[in-house]
Kinemage of the C-alpha trace (Angstrom):
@kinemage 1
@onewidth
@group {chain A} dominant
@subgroup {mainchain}
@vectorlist {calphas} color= white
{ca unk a 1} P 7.100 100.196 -33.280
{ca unk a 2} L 10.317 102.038 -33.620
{ca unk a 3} L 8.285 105.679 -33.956
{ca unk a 4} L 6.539 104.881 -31.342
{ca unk a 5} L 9.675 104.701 -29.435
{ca unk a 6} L 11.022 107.686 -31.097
{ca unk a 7} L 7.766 109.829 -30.310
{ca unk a 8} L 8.091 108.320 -26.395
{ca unk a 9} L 11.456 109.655 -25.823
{ca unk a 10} L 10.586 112.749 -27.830
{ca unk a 11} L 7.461 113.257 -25.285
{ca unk a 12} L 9.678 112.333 -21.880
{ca unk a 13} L 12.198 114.749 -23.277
{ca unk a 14} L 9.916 117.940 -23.991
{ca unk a 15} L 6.169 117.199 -24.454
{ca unk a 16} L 5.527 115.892 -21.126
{ca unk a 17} L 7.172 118.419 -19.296
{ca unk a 18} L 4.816 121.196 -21.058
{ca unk a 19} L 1.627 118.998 -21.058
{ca unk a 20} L 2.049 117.805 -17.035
{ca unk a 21} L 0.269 120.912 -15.477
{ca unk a 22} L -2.991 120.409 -17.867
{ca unk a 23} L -3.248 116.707 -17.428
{ca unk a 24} L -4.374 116.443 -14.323
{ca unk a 25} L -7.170 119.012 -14.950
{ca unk a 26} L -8.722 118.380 -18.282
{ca unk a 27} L -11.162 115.519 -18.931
{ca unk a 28} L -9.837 112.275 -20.574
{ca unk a 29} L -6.023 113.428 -18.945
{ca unk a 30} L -4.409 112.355 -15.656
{ca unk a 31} L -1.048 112.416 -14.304
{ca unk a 32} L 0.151 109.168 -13.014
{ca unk a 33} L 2.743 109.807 -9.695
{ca unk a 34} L 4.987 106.658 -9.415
{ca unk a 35} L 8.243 106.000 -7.745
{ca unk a 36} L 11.103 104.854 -10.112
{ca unk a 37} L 11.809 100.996 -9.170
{ca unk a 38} L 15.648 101.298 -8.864
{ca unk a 39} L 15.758 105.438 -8.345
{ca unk a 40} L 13.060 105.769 -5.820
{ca unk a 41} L 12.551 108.934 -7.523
{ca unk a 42} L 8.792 110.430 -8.030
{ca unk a 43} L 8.112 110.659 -11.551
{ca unk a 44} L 5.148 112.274 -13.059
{ca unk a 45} L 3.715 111.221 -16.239
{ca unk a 46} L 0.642 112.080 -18.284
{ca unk a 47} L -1.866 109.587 -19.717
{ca unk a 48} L -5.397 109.246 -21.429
{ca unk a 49} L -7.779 108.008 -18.892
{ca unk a 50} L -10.985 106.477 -18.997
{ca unk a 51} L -13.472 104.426 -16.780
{ca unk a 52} L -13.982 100.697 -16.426
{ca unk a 53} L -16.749 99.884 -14.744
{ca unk a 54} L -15.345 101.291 -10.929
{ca unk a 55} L -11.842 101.146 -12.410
{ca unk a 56} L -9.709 103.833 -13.876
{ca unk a 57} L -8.354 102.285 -17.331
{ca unk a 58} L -5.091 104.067 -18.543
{ca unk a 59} L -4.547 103.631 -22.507
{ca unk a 60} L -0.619 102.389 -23.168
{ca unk a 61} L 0.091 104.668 -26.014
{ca unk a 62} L 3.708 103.907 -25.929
{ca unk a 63} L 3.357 99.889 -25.198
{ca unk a 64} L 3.262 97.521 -21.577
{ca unk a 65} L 7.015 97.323 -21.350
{ca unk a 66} L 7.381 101.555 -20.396
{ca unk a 67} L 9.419 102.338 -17.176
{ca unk a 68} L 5.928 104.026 -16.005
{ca unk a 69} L 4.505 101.144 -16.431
{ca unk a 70} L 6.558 98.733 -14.750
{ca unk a 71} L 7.121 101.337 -11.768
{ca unk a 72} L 3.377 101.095 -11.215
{ca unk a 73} L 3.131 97.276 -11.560
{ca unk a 74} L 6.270 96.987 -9.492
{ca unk a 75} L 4.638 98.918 -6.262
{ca unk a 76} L 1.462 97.645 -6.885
{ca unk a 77} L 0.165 100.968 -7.157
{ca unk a 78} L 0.140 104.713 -7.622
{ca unk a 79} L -1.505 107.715 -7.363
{ca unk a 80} L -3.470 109.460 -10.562
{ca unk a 81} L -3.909 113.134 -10.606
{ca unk a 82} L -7.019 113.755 -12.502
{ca unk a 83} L -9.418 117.092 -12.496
{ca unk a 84} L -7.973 118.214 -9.495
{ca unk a 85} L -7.886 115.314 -7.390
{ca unk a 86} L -5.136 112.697 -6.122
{ca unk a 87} L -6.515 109.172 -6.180
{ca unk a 88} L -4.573 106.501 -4.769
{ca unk a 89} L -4.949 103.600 -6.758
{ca unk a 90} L -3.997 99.793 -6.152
{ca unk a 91} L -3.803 96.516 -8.280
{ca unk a 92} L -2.342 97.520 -11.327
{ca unk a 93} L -3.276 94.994 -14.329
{ca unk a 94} L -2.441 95.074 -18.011
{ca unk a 95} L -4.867 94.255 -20.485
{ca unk a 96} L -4.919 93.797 -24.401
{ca unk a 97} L -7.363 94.630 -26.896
{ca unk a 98} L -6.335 95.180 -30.456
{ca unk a 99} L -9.958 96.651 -31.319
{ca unk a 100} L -10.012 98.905 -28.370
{ca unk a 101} L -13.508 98.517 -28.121
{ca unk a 102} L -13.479 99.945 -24.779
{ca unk a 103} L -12.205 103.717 -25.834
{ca unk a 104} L -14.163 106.358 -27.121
{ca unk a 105} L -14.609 106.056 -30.680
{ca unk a 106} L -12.259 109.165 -32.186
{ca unk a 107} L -9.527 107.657 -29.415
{ca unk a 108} L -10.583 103.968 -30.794
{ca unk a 109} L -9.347 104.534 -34.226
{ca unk a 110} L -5.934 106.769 -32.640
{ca unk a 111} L -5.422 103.740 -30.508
{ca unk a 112} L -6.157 101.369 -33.418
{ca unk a 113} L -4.036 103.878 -35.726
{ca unk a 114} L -0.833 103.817 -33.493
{ca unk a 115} L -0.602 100.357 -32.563
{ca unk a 116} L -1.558 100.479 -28.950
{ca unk a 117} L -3.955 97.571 -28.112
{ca unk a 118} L -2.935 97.509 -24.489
{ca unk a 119} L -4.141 99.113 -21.353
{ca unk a 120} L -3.648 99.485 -17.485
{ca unk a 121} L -6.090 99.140 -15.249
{ca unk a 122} L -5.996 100.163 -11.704
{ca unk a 123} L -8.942 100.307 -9.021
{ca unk a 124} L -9.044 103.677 -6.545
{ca unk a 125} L -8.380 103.026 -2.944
{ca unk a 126} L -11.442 103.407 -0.909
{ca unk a 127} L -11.192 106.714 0.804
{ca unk a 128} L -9.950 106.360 4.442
């Protein structure tokens, strides 16, 4: 646990800021845009993304307890950035699953590697 907080702070430091433009374009990326729950700042930060079933499914590489986490739990939404589009999304829920079972098999065994068994999932706001 305490390199995965180490790698976290490295990534919020320096990775993210060099990884944010690509995110939101290539597949299995996304940038999630979430307002900071005592800031009220925008933040912007990159995740793996997948589908479940008609939700979007966001893998927790760094853990449930994030501050990107709880910002999105907090508002009860966000808004991912993924190939070129913004979707809204609503209903943020955590889920755990040590096997992963739901991931991709190469990110199955990274997630299973790491220690990262949980997950967000959020559903897309229906298009006005």
């Amino acid at each position: 646990m305490p390199l995965r907080r180490t790698l976290a702070r490295v990534n919020k430091v320096a990775t993210n800021r060099v990884t944010t433009p690509f995110a939101q374009l290539l597949p299995g990326t996304a940038v999630v845009e979430h307002r900071g729950r005592r800031s009220g700042r925008s933040f912007r930060t990159p995740v793996l993304l997948f589908t479940a079933g008609d939700d979007l499914r966001i893998a927790l590489t760094y853990g449930a307890d994030t501050d990107w986490v709880r910002n999105v739990c907090a508002a009860g939404g966000a808004v991912v950035h993924t190939r070129g589009r913004a979707v809204p999304v609503t209903g943020p829920r955590i889920g755990h699953d040590p096997q992963a079972d739901w991931a991709p098999l190469p990110v199955r065994w990274a997630l299973r590697a790491i220690g990262a068994p949980d997950y967000l999932d959020c559903t897309p706001r229906p298009a006005p």
